[in-house]
C-alpha positions as CSV (number, residue, x, y, z in Angstrom):
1,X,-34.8,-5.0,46.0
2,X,-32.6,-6.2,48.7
3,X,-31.3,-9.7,49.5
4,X,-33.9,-12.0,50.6
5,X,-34.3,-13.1,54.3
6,X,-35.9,-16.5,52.4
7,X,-33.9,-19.7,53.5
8,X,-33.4,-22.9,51.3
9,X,-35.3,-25.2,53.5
10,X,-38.3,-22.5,53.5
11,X,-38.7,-23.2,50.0
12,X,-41.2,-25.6,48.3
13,X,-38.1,-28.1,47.1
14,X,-38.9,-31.4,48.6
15,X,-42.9,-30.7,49.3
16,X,-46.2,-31.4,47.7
17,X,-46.9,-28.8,45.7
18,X,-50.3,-27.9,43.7
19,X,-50.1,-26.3,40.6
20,X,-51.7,-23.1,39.9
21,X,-53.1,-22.1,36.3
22,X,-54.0,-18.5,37.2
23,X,-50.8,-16.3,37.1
24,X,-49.5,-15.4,40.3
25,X,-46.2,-13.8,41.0
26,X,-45.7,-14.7,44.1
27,X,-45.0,-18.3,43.5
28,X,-41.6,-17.0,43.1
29,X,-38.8,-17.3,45.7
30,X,-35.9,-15.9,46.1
31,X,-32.8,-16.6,48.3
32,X,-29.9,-13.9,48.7
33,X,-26.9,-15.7,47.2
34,X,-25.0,-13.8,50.1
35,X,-25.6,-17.2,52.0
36,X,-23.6,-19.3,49.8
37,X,-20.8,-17.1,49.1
38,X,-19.9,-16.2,52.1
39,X,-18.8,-19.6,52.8
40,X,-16.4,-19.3,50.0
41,X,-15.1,-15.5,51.0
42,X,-17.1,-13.8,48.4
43,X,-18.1,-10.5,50.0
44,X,-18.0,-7.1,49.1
45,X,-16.8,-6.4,45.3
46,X,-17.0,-9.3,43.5
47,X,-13.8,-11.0,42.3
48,X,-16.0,-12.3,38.9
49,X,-18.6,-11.0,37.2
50,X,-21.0,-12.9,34.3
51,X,-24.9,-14.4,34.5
52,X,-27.1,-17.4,35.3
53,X,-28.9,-18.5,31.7
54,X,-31.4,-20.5,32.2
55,X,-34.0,-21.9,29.2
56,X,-37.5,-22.5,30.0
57,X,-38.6,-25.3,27.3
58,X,-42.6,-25.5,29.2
59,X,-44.1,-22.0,28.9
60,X,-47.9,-21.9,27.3
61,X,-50.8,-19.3,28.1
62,X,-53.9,-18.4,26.4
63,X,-54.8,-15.9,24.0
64,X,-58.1,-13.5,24.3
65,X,-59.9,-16.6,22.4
66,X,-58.6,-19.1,24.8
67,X,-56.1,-20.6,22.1
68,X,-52.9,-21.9,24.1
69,X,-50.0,-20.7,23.0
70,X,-46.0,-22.0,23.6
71,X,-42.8,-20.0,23.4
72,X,-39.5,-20.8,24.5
73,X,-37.8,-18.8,27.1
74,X,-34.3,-17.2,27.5
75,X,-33.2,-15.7,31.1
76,X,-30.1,-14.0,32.0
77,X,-30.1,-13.2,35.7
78,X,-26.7,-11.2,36.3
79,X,-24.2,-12.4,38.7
80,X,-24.8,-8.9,40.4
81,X,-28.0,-9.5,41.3
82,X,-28.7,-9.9,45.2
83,X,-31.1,-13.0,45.2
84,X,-31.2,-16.3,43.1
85,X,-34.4,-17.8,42.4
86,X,-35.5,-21.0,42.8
87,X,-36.3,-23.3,40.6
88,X,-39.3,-25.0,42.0
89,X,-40.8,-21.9,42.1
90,X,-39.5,-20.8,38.7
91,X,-41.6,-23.7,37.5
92,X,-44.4,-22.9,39.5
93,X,-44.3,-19.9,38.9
94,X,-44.1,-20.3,35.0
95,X,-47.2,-22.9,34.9
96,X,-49.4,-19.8,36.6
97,X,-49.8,-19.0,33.1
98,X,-51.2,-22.4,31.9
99,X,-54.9,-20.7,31.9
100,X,-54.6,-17.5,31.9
101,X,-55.9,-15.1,28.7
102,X,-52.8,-12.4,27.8
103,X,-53.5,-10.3,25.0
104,X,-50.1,-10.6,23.2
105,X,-46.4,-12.2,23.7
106,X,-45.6,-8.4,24.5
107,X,-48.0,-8.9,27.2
108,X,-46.1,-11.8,28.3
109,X,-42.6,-10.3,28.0
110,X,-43.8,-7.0,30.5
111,X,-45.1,-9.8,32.9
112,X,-41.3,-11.5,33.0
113,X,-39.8,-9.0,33.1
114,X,-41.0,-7.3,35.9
115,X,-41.6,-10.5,38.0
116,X,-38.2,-12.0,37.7
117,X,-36.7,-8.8,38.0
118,X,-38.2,-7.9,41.3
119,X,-37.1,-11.6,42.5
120,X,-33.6,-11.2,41.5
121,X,-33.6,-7.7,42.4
122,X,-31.6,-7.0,39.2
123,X,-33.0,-6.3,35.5
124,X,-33.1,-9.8,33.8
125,X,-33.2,-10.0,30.4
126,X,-35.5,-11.8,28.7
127,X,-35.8,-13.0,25.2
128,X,-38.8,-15.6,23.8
129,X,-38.8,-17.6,20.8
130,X,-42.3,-18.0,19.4
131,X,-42.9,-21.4,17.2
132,X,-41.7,-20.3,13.6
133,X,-38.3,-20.2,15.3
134,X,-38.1,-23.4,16.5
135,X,-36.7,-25.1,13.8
136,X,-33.7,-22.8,14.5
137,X,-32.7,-23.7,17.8
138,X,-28.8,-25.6,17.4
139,X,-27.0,-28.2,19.6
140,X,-24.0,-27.7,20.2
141,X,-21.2,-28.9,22.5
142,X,-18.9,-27.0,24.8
143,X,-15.6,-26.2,23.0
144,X,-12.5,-27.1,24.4
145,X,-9.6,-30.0,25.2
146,X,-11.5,-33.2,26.8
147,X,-10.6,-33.5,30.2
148,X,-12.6,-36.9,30.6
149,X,-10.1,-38.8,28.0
150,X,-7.9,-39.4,31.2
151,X,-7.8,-42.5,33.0
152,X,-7.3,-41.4,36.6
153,X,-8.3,-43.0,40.1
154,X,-11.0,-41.1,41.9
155,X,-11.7,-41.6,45.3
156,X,-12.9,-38.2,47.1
157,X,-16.6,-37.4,45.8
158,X,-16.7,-33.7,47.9
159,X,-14.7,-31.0,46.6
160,X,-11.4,-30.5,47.5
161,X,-9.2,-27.6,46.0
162,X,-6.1,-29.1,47.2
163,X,-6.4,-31.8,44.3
164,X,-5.5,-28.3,42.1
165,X,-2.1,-28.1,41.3
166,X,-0.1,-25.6,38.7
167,X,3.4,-26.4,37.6
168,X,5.0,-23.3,37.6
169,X,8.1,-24.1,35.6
170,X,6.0,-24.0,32.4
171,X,5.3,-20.4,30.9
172,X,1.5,-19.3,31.7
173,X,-0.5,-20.4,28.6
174,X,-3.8,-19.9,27.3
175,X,-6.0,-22.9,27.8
176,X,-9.2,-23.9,27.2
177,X,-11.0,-27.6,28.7
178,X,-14.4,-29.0,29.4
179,X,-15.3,-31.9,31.1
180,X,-18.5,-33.8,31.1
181,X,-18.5,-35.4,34.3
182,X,-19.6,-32.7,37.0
183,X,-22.3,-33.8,39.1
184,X,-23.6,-32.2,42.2
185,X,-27.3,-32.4,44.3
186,X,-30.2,-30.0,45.0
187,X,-28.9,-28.4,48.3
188,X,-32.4,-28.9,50.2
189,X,-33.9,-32.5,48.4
190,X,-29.8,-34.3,47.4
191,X,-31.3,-35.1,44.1
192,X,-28.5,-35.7,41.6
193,X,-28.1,-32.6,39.5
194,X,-25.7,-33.3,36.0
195,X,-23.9,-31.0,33.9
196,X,-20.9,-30.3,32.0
197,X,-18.1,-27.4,32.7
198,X,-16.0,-25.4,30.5
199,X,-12.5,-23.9,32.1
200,X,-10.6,-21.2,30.3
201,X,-7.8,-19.6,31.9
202,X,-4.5,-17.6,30.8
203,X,-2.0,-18.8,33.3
204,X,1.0,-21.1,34.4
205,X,-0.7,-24.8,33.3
206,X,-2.9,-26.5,35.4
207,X,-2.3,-30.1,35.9
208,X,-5.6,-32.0,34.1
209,X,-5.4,-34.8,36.3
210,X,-6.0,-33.1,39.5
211,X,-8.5,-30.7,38.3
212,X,-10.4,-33.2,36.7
213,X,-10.4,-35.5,39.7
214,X,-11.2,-31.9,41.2
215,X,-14.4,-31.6,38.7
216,X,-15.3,-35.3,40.1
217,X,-14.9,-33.8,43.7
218,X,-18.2,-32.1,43.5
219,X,-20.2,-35.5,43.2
220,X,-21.8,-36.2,46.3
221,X,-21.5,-32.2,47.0
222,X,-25.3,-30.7,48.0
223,X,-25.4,-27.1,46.3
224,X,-27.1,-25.1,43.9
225,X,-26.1,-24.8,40.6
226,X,-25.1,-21.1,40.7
227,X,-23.1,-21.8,44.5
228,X,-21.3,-25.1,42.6
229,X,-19.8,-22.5,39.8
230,X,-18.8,-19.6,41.9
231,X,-17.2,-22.4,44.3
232,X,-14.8,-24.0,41.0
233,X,-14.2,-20.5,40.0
234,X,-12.8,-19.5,43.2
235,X,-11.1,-22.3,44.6
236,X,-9.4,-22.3,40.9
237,X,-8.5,-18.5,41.4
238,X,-6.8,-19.1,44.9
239,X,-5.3,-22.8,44.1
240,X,-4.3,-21.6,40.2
241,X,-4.1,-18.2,40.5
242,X,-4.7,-17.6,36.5
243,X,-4.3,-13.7,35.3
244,X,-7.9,-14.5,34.0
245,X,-10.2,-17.0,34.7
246,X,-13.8,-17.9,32.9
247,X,-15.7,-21.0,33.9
248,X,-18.7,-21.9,32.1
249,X,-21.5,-25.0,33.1
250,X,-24.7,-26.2,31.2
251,X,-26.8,-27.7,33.8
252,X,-29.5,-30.7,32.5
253,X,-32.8,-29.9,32.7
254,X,-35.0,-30.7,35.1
255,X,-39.2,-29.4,35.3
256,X,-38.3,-28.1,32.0
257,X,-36.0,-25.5,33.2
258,X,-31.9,-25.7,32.8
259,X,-29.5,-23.3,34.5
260,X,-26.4,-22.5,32.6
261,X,-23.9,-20.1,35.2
262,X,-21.6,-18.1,33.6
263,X,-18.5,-16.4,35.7
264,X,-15.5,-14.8,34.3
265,X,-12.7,-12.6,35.8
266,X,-12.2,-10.4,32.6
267,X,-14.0,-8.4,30.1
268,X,-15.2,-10.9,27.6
269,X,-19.8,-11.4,26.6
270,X,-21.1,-13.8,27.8
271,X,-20.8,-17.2,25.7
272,X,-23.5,-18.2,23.3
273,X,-26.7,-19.9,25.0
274,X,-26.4,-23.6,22.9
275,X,-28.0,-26.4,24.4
276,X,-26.0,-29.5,24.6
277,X,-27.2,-33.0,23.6
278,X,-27.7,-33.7,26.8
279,X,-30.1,-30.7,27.6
């Protein structure tokens, strides 16, 4: 599948939307991400590679008898892919199945498969976790040196990469930080989106104040979640210029969905899909 003509603002973010219980794929709607990154240069080969992860905590259908059934859902949509979806119509999409009969989970997996797939225009994986595995799920924070134990003075709430500063007099290190305090908006409706971001580079140090000043940058900043990650991984790569670079963000939920992008510069999997506390 090609990249979607679909714009943002065409989408049903923002609107009165009625809820459909029969399933119907075409709730879904995709947007190329070719719009977003070719405000940041991204064209062509990528410079990263990695996956969106997002966890879908309100999935029920029926079974032949009528008996609702829940699962929790696992998505990995690869960076690769042409087209994000989004998520109003992820959760539209997902609450098609409310009322409608299936005769197995298998059933259910072949559906999700193929719908999210064509959307994406990429194979997603998909993985489900039926109720006897719910007692299984862990919480667990990012790893990594606290970035937010700082007492800095922030005053610039869009993002500004020349807050990111290296001191090249030290040897290039490997480093690993997280932060807690990244906050952006929904690109079409500017309703507050929170998460937390992991950094993990090999290179000369960066300076913690400015990139976590940097990290606060993105607060009044209207983008997607996926568009926010590929923008810190890039402006990081040109400001930084790290031999490798991973960065790493677990999104809040919101409808009952989270989005968790994943972006790295180097063969390494992708990290382990734990919910935070304050997912």
């Amino acid at each position: 599948m090609a990249s979607s003509s679909n714009t943002p603002e065409q989408s049903q973010l923002g609107r009165t939307s009625s809820y459909v219980d029969q399933y119907d794929a075409s709730l879904l709607f995709p947007i190329a991400r070719s719009i977003k990154r070719d405000e940041i240069g991204v064209s062509g080969t990528l410079p990263f590679f990695g996956a969106d992860i997002w966890n879908a905590y309100e999935l029920s259908w029926l079974n032949p008898k009528g008996k609702p059934q829940v699962a929790l859902l696992q998505c990995t949509v690869p960076a690769e892919s042409p087209n994000i979806i989004e998520s109003k119509s992820f959760k539209l999409y997902l609450n098609s199945f409310n009322n409608t009969r299936l005769a197995n989970i298998d059933a259910l997996r072949a559906l999700l498969s193929h719908d999210l797939s064509e959307a994406a225009g990429a194979s997603v994986g998909i993985k489900l976790t039926e109720q006897d595995g719910f007692a299984g799920e862990r919480v667990q924070e990012l790893e990594g040196r606290l970035l937010d134990r700082l007492d800095v003075d922030c005053d610039t709430y869009t993002p500004d990469p020349s807050l990111l500063r290296v001191n090249e007099d030290e040897s290039p290190t490997d480093d690993l930080v997280v932060s807690y305090l990244l906050k952006s908006n929904c690109l079409v409706t500017s309703q507050p989106d929170w998460g937390s971001v992991q950094i993990r580079y090999y290179g000369h140090p960066i300076d913690e104040a400015g990139l976590l000043k940097y990290i606060v940058s993105f607060r009044n900043h209207n983008e997607f979640h996926e568009q926010c990650v590929e923008r810190i991984f890039m402006d990081v790569l040109r400001q930084c210029r790290p031999t490798k670079l991973a960065v790493y963000a677990r999104y809040t939920r919101r409808g009952g969905l989270d989005i968790n992008p994943f972006r790295a510069n180097y063969p390494t999997a992708l990290p382990a899909n734990l919910r935070s506390a304050r997912q």
